[in-house]
C-alpha positions as CSV (number, residue, x, y, z in Angstrom):
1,X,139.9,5.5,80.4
2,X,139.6,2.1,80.0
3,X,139.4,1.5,83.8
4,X,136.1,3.9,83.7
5,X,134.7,1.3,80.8
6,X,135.4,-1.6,82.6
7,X,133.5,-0.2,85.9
8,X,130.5,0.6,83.1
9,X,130.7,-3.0,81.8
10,X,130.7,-4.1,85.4
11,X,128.1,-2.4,86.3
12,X,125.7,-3.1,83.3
13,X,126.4,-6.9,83.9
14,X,125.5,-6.4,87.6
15,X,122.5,-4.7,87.0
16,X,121.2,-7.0,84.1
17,X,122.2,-9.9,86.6
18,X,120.1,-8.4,89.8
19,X,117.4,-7.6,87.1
20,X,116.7,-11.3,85.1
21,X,117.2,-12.5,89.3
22,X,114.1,-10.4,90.2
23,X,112.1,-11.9,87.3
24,X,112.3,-15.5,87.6
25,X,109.5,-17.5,88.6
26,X,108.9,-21.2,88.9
27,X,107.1,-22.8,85.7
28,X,107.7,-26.5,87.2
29,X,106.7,-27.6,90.3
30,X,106.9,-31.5,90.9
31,X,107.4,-33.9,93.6
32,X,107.6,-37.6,93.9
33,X,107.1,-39.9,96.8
34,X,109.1,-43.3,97.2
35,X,107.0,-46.3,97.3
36,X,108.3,-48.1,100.2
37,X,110.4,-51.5,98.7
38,X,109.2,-51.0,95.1
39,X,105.8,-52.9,97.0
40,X,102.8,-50.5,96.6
41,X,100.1,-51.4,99.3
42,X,96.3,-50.2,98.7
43,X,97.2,-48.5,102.1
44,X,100.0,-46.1,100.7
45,X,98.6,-43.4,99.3
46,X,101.0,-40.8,98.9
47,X,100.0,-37.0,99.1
48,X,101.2,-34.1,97.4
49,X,100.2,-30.3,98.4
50,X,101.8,-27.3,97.1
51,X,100.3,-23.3,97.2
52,X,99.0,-21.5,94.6
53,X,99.5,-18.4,93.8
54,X,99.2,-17.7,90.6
55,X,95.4,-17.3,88.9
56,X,95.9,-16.0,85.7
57,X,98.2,-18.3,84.0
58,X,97.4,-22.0,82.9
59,X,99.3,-25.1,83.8
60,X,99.1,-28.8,82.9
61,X,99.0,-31.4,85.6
62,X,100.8,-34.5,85.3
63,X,100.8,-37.8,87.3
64,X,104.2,-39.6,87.4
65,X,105.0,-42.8,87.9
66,X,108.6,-44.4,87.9
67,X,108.6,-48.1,87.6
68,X,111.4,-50.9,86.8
69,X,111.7,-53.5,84.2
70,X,110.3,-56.2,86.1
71,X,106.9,-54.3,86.3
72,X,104.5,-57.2,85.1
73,X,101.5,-55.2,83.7
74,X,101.4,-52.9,80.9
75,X,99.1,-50.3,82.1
76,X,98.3,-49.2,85.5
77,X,94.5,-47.9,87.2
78,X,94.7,-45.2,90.2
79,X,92.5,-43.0,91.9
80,X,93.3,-39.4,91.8
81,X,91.7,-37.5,94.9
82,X,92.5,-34.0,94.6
83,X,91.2,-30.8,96.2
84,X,91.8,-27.5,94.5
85,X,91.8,-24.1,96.0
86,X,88.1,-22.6,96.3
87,X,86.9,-25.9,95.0
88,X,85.3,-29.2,96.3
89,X,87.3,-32.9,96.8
90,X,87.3,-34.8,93.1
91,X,88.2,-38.2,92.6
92,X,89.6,-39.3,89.1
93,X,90.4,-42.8,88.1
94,X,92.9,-42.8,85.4
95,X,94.3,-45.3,83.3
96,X,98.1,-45.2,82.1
97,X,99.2,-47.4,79.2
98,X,102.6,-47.9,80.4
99,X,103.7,-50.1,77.4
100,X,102.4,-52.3,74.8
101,X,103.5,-55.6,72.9
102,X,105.0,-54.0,69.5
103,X,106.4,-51.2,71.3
104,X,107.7,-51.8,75.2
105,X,107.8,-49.7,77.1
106,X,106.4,-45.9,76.6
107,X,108.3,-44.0,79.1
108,X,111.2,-42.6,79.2
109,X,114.5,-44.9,80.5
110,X,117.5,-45.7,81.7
111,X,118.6,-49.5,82.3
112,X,116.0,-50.6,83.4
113,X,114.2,-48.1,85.7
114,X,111.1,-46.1,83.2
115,X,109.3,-42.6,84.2
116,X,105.6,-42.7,82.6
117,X,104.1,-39.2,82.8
118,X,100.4,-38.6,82.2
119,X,98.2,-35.5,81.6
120,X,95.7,-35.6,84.2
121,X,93.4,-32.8,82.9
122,X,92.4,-32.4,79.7
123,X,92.7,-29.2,78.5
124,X,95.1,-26.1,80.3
125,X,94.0,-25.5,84.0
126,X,93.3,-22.3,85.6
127,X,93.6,-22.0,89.4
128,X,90.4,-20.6,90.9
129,X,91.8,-19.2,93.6
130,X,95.0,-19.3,95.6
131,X,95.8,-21.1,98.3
132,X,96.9,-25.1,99.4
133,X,96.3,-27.5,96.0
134,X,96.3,-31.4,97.4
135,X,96.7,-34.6,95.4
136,X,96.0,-38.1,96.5
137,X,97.4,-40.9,94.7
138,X,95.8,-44.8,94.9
139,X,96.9,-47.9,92.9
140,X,93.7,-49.7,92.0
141,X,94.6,-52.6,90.7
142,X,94.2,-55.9,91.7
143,X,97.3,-57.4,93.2
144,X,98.0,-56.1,96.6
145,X,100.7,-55.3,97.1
146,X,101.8,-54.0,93.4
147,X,105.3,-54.9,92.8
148,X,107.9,-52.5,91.2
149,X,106.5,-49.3,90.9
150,X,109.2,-47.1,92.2
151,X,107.1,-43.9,93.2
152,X,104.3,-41.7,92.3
153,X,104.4,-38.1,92.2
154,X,102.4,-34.6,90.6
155,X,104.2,-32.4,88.0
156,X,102.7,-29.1,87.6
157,X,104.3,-26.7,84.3
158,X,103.3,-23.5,83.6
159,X,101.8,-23.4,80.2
160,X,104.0,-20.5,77.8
């Protein structure tokens, strides 16, 4: 008898196991690209593609930066160029407040190493269409090259 109960408990567990396996999707997708000796050169420009294949569901998009203590500048410009499935190249130039005065800095930390991420559209996005999503990140700002950013990278999260 209880032999018989355990093979029924085993075999619930099994089944609820294979079941929440087969329903899982990824919400997240990020990836981040070193910046060759913390020295980023107008000439690095470091490109992220990922598929789509999801149209119905929205998703913020997020630029993120990692950066060190020594980073002399509160804020940062880039240029985003990014080409969406079933739509034409877009260029965005975006500027990220990394820290201020009062505060330091915004991101979040540990010693002294800082991940800044910022929304880069402004309001849920909905794929058009599925297929290759590419990103295309530029620093813009004036000193080339700009010292002790750590890398630059896209976060994509499902919106629930």
């Amino acid at each position: 008898m209880k032999s018989a109960i355990k093979h029924r408990i085993t075999g619930v567990l099994f089944a609820a196991m294979l079941l929440s396996g087969a329903c899982t999707t990824v919400d997240v997708f990020e990836k981040n690209i070193s910046i060759p000796g913390q020295r980023w050169e107008y000439s690095f420009q470091p490109t992220i593609s990922f598929n789509v294949s999801d149209t119905v569901s929205s998703y913020n998009i997020y630029v993120v930066l990692r950066h060190t203590n020594s980073y002399q500048y509160t804020n940062i410009w880039l240029n985003i160029a990014y080409q969406m499935p079933n739509d034409s190249l877009r260029n965005q130039k975006i500027n990220i407040q990394l820290a201020s005065n009062d505060k330091g800095w915004f991101g979040k930390g540990m010693d002294d190493i800082f991940e800044m991420r910022k929304l880069i559209t402004p309001q849920p996005y909905t794929f058009r269409g599925k297929g290759k999503c590419t990103f295309t990140i530029s620093q813009i700002m004036r000193d080339n090259p700009l010292l002790h950013i750590m890398n630059a990278g896209i976060r994509v999260e499902k919106v629930h």
